[in-house]
Residue frames relative to the residue before (quaternion, step in Angstrom):
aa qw qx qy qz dx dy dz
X 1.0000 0.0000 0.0000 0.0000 0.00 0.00 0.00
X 0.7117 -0.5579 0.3520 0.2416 3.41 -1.22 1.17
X 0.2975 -0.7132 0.5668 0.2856 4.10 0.06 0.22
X 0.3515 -0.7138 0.4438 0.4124 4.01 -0.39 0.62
X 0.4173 -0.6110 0.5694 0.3581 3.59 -1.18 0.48
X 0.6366 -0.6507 0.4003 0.1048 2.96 -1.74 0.72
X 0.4902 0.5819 -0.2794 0.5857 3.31 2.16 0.34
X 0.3333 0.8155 -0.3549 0.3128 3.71 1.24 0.20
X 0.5922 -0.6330 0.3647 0.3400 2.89 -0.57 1.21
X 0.7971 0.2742 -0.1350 0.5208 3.77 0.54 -1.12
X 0.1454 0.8085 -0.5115 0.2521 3.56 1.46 1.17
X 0.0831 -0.7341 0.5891 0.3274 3.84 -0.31 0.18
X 0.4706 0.6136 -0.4803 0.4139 3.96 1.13 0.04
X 0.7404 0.5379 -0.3457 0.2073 2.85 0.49 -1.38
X 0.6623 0.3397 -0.5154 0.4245 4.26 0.27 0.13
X 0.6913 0.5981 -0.3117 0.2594 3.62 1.36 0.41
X 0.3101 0.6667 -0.2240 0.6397 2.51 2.48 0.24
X 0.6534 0.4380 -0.2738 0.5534 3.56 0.75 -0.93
X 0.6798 0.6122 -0.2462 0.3203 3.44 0.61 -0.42
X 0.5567 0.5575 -0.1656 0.5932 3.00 1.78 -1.18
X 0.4928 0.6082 -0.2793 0.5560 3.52 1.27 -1.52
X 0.9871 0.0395 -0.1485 0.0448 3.53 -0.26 -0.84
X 0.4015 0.5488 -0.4348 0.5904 2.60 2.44 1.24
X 0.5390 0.5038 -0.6214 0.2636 3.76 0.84 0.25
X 0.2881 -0.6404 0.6871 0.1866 3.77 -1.55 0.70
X 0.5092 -0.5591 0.5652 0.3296 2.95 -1.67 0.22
X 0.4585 -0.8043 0.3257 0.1921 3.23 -0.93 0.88
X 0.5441 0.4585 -0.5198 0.4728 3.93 0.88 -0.62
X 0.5634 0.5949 -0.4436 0.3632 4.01 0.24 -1.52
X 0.8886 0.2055 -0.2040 0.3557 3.30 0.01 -1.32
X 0.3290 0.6579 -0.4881 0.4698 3.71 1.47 0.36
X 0.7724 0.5220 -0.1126 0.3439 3.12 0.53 -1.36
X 0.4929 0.5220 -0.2252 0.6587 3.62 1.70 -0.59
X 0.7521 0.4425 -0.3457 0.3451 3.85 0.77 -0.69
X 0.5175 0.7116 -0.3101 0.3601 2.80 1.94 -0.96
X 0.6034 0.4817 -0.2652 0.5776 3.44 1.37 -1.28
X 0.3908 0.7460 -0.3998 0.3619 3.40 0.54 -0.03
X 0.8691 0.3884 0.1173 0.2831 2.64 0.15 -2.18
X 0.6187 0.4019 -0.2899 0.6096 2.86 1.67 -1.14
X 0.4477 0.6369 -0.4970 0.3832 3.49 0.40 -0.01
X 0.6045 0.4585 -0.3011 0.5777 3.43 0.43 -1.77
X 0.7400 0.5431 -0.3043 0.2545 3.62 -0.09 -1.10
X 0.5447 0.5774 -0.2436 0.5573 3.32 1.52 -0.53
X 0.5214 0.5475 -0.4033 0.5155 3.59 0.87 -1.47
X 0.8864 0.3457 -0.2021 0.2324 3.37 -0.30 -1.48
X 0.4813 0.3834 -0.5429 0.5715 3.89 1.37 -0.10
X 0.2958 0.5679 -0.6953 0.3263 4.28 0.18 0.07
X 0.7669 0.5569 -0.2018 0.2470 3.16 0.49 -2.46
X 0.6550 0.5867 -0.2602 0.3989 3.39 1.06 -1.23
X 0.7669 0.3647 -0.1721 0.4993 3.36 1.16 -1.46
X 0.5285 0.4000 -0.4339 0.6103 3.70 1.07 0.81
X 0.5806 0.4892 -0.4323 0.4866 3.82 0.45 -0.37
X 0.7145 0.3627 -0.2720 0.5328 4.18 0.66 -1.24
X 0.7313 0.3872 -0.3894 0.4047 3.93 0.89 -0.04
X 0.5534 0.3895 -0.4367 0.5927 3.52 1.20 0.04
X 0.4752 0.5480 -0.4797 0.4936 4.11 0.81 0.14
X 0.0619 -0.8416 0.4592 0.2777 3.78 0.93 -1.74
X 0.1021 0.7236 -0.5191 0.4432 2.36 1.29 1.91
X 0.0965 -0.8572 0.4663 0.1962 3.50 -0.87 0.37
X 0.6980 -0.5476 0.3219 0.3307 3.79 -0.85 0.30
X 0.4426 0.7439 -0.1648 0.4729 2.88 1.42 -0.08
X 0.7696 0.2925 0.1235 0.5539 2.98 0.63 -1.93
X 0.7249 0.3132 -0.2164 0.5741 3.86 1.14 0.22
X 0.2707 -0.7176 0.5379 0.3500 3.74 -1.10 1.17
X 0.0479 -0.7208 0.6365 0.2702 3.46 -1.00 -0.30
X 0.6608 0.3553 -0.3660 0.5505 3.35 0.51 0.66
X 0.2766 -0.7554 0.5328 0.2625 3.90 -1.10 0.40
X 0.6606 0.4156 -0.2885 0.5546 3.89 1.22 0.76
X 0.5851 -0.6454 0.3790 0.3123 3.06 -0.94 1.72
X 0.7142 0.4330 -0.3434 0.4295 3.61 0.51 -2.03
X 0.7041 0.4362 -0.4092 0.3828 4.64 0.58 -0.22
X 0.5949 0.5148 -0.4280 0.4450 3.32 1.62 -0.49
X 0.6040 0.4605 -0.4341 0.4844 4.12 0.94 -0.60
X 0.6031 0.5394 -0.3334 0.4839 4.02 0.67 -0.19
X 0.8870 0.1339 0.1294 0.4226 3.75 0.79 -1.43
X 0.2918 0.9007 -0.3144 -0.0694 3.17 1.35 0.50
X 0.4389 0.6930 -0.1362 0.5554 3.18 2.23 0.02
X 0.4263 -0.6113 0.5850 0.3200 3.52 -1.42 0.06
X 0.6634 0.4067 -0.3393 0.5285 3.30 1.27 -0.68
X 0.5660 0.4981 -0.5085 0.4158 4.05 0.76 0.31
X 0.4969 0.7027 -0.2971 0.4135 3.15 1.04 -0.95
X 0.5833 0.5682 -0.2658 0.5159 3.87 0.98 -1.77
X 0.6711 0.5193 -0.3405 0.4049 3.47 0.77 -2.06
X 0.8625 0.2868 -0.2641 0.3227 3.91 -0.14 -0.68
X 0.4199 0.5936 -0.3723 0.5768 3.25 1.85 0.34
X 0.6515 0.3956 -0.3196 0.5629 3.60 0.72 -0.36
X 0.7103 0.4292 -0.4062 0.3825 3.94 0.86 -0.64
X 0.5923 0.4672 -0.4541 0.4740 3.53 1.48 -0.32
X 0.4070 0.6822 -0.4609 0.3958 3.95 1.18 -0.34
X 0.7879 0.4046 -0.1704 0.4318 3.74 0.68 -1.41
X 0.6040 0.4774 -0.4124 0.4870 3.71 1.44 -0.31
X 0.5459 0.4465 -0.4799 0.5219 3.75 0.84 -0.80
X 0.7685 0.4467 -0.3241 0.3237 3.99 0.14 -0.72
X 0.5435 0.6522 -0.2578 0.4612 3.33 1.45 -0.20
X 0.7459 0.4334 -0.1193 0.4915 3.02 1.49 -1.49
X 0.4182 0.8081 -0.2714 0.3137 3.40 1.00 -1.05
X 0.8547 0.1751 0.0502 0.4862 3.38 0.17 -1.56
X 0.4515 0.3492 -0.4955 0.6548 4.06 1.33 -0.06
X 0.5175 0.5585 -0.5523 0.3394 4.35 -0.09 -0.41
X 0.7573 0.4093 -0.2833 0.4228 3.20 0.20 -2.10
X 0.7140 0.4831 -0.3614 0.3551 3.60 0.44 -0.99
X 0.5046 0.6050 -0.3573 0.5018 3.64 0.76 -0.73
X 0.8142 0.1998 -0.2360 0.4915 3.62 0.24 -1.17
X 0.5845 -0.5785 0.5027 0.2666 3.46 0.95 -0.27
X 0.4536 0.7600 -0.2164 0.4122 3.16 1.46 0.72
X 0.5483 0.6861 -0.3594 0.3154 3.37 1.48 -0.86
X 0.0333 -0.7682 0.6393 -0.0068 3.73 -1.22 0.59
X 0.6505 -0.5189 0.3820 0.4021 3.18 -1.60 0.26
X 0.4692 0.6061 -0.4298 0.4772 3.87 1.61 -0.36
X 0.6986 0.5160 -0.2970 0.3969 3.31 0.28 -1.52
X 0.6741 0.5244 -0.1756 0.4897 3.79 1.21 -1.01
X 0.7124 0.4837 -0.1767 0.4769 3.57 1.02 -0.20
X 0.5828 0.4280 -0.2856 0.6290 3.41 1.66 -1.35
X 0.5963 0.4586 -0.4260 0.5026 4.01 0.26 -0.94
X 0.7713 0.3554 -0.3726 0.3741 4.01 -0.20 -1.04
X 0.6132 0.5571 -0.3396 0.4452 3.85 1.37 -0.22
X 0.7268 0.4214 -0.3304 0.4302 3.15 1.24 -0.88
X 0.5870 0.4524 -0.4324 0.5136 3.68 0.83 -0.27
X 0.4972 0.6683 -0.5016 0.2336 3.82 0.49 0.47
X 0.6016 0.4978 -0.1210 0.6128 2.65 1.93 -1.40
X 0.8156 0.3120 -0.2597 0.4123 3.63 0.35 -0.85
X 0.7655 0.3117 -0.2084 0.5229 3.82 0.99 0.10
X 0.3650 0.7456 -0.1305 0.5420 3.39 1.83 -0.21
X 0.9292 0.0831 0.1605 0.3224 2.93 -0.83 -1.66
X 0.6645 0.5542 -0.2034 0.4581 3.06 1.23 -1.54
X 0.6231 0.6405 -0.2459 0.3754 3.71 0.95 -1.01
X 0.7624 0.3321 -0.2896 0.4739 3.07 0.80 -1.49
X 0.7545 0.3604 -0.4351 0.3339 3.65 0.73 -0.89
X 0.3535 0.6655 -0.5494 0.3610 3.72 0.98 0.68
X 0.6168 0.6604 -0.0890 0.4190 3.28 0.88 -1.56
X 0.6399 0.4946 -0.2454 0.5345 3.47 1.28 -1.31
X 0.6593 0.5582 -0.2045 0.4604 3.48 0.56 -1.87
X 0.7840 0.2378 -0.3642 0.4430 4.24 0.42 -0.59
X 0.5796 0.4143 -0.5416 0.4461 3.97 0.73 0.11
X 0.5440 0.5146 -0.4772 0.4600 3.84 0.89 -0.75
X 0.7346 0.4082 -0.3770 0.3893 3.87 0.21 -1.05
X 0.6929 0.4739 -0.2828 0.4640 3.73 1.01 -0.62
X 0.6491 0.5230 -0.3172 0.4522 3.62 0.93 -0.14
X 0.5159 0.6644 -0.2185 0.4946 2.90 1.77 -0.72
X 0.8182 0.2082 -0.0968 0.5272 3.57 0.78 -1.28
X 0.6913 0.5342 -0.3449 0.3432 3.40 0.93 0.90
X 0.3869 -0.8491 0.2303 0.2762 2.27 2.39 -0.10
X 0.7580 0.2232 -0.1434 0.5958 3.91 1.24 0.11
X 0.8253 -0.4389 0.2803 0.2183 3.66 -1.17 0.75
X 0.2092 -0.7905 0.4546 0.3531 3.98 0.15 -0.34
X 0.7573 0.1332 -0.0898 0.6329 3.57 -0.30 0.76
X 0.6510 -0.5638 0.4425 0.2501 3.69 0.96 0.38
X 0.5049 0.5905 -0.2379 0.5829 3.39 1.53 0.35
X 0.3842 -0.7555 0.5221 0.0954 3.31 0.29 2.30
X 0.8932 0.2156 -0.1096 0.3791 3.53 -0.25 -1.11
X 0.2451 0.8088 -0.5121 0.1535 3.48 1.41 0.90
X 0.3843 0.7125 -0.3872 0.4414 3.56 1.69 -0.77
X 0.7662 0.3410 -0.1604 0.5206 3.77 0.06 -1.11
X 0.4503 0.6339 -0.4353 0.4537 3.87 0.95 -0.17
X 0.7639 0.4146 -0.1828 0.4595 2.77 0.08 -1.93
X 0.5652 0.6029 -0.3749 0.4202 4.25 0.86 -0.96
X 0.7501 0.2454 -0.2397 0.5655 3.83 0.93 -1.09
X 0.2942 0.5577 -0.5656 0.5316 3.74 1.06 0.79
X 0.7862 0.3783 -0.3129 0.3754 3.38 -0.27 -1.53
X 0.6835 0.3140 -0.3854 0.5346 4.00 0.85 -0.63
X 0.4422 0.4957 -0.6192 0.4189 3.98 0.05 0.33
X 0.8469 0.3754 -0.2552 0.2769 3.11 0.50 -1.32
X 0.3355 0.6927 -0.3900 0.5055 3.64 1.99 -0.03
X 0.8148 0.3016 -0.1992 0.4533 3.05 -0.44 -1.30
X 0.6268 0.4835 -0.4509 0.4124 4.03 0.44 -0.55
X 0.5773 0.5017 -0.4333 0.4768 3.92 1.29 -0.42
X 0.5415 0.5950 -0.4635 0.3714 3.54 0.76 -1.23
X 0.7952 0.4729 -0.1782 0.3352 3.27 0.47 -1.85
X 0.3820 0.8152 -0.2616 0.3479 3.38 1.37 -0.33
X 0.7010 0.3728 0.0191 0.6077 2.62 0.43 -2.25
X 0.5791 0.3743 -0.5007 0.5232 3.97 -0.29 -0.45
X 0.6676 0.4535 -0.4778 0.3471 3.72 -0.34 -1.25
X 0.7865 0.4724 -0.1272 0.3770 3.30 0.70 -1.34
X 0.5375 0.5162 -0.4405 0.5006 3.34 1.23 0.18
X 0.7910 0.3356 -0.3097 0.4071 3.41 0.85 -1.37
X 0.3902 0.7261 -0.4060 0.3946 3.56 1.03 0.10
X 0.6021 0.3473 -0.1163 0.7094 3.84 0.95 -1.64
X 0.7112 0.2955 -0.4848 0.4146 3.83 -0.43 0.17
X 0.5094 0.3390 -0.5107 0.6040 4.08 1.13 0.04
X 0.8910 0.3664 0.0488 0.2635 2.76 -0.40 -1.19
X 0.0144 -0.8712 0.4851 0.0742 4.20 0.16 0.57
X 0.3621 0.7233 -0.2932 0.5097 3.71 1.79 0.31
X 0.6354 0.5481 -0.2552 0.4804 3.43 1.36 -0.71
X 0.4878 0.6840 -0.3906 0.3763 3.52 1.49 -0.53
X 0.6900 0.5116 -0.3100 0.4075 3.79 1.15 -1.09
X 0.7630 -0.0526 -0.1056 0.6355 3.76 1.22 -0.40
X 0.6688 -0.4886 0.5002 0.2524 2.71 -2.01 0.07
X 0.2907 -0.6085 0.6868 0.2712 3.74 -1.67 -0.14
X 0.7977 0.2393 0.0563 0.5506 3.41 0.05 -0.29
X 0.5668 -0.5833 0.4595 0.3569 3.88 -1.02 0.07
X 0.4289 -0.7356 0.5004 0.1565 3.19 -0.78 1.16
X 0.5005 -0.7547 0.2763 0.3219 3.18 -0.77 1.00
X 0.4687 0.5659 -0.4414 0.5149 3.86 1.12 -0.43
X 0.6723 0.4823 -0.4272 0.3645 3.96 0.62 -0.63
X 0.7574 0.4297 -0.2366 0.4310 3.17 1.05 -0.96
X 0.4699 0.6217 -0.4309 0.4550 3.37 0.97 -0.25
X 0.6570 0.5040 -0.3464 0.4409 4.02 0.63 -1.22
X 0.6409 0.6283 -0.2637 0.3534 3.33 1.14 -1.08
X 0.7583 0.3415 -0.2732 0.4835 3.02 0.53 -1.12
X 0.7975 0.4678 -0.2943 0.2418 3.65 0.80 -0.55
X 0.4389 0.6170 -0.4188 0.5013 3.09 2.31 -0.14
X 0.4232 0.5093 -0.5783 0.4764 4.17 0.74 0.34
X 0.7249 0.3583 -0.3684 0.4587 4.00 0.02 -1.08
X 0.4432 0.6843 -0.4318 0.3858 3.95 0.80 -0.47
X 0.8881 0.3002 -0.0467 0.3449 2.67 0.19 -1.70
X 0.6690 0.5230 -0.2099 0.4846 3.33 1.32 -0.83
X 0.5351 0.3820 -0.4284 0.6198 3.51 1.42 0.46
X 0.5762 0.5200 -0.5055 0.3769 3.29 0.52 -0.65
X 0.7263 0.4370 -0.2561 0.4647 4.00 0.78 -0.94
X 0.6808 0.4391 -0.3711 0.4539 3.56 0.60 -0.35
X 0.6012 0.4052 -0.5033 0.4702 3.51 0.60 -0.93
X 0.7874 0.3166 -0.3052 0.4321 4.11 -0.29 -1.24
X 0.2168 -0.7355 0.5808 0.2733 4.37 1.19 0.08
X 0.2987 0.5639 -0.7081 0.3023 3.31 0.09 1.38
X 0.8650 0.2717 -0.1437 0.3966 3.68 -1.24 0.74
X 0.1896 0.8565 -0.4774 0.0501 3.82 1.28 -0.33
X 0.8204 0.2751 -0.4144 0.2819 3.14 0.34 -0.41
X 0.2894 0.6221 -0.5424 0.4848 3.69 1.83 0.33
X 0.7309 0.5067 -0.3562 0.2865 3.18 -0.05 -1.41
X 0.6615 0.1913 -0.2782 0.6696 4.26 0.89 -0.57
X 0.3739 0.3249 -0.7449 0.4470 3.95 -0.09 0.94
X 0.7744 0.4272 -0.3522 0.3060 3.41 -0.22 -1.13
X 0.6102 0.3796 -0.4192 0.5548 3.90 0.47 -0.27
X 0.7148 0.5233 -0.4083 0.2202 3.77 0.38 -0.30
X 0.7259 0.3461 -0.1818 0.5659 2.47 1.31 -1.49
X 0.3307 0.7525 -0.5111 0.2513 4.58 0.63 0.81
X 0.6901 0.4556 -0.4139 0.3806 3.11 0.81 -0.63
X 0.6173 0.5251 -0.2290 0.5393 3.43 1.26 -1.11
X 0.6647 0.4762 -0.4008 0.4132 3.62 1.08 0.06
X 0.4044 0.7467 -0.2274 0.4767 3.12 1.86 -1.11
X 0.7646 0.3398 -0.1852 0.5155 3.62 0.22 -1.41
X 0.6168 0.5373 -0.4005 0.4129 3.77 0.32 -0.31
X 0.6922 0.3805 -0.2026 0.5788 3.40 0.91 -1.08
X 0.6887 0.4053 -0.3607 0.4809 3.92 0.90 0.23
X 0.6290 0.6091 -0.3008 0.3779 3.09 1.28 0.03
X 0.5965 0.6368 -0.0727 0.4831 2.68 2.01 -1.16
X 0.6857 0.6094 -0.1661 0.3617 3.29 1.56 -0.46
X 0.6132 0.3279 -0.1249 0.7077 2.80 2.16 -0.45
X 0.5387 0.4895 -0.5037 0.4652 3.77 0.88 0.74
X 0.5120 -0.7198 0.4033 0.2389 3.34 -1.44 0.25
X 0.0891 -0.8509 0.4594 -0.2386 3.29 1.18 1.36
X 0.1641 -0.7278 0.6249 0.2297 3.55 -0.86 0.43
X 0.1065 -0.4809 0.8690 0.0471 3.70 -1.39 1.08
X 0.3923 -0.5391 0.7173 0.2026 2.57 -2.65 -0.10
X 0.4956 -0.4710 0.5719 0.4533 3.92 -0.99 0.15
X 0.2106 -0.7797 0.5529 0.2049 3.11 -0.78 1.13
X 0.4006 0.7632 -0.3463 0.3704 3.39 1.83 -0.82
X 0.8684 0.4089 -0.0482 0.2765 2.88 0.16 -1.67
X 0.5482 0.5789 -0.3033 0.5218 3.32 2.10 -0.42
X 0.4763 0.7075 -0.3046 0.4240 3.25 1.43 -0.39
X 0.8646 0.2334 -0.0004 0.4450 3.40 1.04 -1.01
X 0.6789 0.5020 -0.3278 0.4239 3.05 1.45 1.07
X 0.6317 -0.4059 0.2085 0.6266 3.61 -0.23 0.39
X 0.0523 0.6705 -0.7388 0.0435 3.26 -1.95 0.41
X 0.6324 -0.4807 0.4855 0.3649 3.40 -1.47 0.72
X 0.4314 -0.7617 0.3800 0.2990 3.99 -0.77 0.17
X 0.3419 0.6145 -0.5583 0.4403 3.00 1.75 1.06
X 0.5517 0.6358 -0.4277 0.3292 3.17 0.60 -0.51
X 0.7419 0.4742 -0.2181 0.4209 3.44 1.14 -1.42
X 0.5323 0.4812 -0.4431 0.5374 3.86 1.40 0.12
X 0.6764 0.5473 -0.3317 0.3645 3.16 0.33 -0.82
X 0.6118 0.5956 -0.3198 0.4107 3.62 1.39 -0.69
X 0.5673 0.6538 -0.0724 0.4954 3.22 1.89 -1.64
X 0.4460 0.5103 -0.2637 0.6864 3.73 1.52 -0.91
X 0.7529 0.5605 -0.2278 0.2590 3.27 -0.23 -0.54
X 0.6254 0.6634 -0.2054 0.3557 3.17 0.96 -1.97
X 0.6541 0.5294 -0.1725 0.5119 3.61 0.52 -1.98
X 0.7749 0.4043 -0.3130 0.3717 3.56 0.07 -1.05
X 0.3630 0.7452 -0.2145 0.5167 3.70 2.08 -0.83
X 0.8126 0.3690 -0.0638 0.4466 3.29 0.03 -1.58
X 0.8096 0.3447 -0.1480 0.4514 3.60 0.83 -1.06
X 0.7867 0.1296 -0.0128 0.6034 3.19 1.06 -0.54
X 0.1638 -0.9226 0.3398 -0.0802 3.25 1.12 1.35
X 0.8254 0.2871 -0.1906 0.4472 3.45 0.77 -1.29
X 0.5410 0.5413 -0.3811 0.5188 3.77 1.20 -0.50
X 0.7559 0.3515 -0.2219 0.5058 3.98 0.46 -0.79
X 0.5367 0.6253 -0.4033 0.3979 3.77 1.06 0.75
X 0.5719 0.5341 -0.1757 0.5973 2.20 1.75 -1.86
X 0.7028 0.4245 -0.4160 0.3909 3.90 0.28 -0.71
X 0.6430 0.6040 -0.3414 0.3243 3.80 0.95 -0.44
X 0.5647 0.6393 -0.1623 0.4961 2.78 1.63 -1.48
X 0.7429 0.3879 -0.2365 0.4916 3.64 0.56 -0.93
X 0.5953 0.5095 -0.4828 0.3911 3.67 0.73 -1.19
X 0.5818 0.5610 -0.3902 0.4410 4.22 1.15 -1.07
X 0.4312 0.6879 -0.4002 0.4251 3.42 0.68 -0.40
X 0.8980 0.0633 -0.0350 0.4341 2.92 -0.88 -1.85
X 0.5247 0.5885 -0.5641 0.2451 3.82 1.04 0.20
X 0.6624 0.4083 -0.5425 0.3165 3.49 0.76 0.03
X 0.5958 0.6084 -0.4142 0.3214 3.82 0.45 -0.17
X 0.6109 0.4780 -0.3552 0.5217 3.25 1.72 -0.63
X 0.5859 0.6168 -0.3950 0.3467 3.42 0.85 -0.45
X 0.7712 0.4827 -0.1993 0.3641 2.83 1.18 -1.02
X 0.4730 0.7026 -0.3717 0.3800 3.20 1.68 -0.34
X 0.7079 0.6114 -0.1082 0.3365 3.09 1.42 -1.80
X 0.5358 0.7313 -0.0798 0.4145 2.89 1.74 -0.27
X 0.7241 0.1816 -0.0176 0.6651 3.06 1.07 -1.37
X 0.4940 0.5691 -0.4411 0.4874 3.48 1.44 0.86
X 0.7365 0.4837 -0.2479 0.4028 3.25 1.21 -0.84
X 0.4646 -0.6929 0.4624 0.3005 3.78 -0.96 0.96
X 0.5706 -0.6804 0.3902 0.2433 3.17 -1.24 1.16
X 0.2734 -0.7428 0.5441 0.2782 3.84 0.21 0.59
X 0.2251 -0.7124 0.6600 0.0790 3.66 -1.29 1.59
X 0.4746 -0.6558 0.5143 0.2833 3.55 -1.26 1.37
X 0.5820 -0.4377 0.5274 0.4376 3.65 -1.26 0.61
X 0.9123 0.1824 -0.0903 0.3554 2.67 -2.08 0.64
X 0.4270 0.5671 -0.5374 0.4553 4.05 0.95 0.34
X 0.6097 -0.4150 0.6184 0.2713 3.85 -1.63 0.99
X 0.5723 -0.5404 0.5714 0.2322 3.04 -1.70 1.09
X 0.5909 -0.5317 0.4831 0.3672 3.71 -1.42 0.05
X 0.5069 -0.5718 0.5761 0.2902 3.14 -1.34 0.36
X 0.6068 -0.4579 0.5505 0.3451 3.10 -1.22 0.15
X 0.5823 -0.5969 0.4338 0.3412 3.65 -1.13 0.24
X 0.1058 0.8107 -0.4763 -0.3237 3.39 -0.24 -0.26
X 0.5872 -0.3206 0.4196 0.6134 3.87 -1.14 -0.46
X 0.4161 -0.6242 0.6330 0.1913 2.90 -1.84 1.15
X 0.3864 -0.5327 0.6250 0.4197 3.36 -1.33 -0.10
X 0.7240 -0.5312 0.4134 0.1507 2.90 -2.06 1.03
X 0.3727 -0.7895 0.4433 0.2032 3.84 0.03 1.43
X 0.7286 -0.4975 0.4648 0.0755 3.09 -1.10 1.13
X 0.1333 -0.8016 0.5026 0.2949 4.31 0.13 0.49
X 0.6785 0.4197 -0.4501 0.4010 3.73 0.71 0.78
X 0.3973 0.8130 -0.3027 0.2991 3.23 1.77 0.62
């Protein structure tokens, strides 16, 4: 006689099987989400390093952190170091969610652990980057920007505006994709991996000038004017701006101008690496405000053969839970 199976209707295992069934994840995807994790954390902690050598009054300058010439002309900083820890943050996030979907893997876990990790790694990690290079410049100049004692602590309740606007980001944008799964093709508002590059292609570059002292006085515009750059791009994250997936534009047809123009690109990438991030990073920026400009420039096309408008009438008086 047959041994019953363990999928029987009058199984008491059997909703403990389901259980097992519906906490197993798939396993690269969510490797790959830790990865962004990690490098995140990993960023946090060169913060630590480059606050430990400025309360020393040591400068970045004057210390390798790296033991290779071609990583010291890329990273001569703890906070550069953070910067390419945060670009491997945005490939694991890039990769993550085209994986699950590819294999058919994607879940509401996989959609929850990814929107946590980019708190920390696009979130958190940014602003205290952001904090750590006006503190190190205020430090070695030895006076206030704009004459503004307590600009140090400014820029600190910058860096949480600009936290909590990612947090809020990412929730908005979860509950948005659980109505709705159309929202995956664009954005409302700046995605947080966009803003993150932004804000960190400023430390990129602005080591990139101080270490070789080409341009100095670009090099403190740019630490002055961050915090105020900082807050724009957090502000932007929680407005209702249109971006595009850049990810995803990546992988869909295109005219084959598109593909020279990528090639145009490359060389300037490679050779001049930190000034043409920073220019990539920013052009994403302001392309959603132009979009939006273009937008509410353009005339609304009327369908043939549709009825004139009504007139307007008086609204009724709105309701105070309206």
């Amino acid at each position: 006689m047959l041994e019953p199976s363990h999928e029987s209707p009058g199984d008491p295992l059997r909703p403990l099987h389901r259980r097992r069934r519906l906490a197993a994840v798939a396993m690269l995807p969510t490797l790959l989400t830790l990865g962004n994790l990690i490098f995140g954390f990993g960023a946090i902690y060169q913060c630590g390093l480059e606050m430990r050598d400025l309360g020393a009054g040591v400068r970045f300058q004057e210390k390798r952190t790296l033991n290779s010439d071609f990583a010291e002309a890329r990273a001569p900083s703890y906070l550069s170091i953070a910067v390419w820890m945060l670009v491997a943050s945005a490939i694991c996030d890039a990769l993550d969610g085209r994986i699950a979907r590819l294999a058919r893997k994607s879940s509401k876990f996989g959609e929850q652990l990814d929107s946590l990790a980019d708190v920390v790694s696009f979130g958190v990690a940014p602003a205290l980057m952001m904090v750590t290079l006006v503190r190190r410049e205020i430090e070695q100049w030895g006076y206030a920007p704009f004459g503004i004692s307590q600009f140090g602590r400014l820029t600190v309740f910058v860096g949480v505006i600009y936290a909590c606007c990612t947090a809020l980001r990412l929730a908005r944008f979860n509950v948005e994709t659980s109505l709705d799964e159309s929202a995956h093709r664009g954005f409302k508002g700046l995605p947080s991996p966009g803003a993150a590059g932004a804000v960190v292609s400023v430390i990129l570059l602005h080591d990139h000038l101080d270490q070789r002292e080409m341009w100095p006085n670009i090099a403190a515009i740019l630490t002055r004017a961050y915090p105020f750059l900082t807050l724009v791009i957090a502000l932007l994250m929680v407005s209702r701006v249109p971006y595009t997936h850049a990810v995803s534009s990546l992988f869909r047809r295109r005219p084959l101008g598109h593909v020279v123009i990528i090639l145009l690109i490359l060389p300037f990438l490679i050779i001049y690496s930190e000034l043409t991030l920073f220019l990539m990073a920013w052009a994403f920026i302001l392309s959603g405000p132009i979009r939006l400009l273009l937008r509410r420039n353009q005339p609304q096309a009327v369908p043939a053969g549709a009825p004139p408008a009504a007139p307007a009438e008086e609204p009724y008086p709105r309701s105070s839970t309206e």
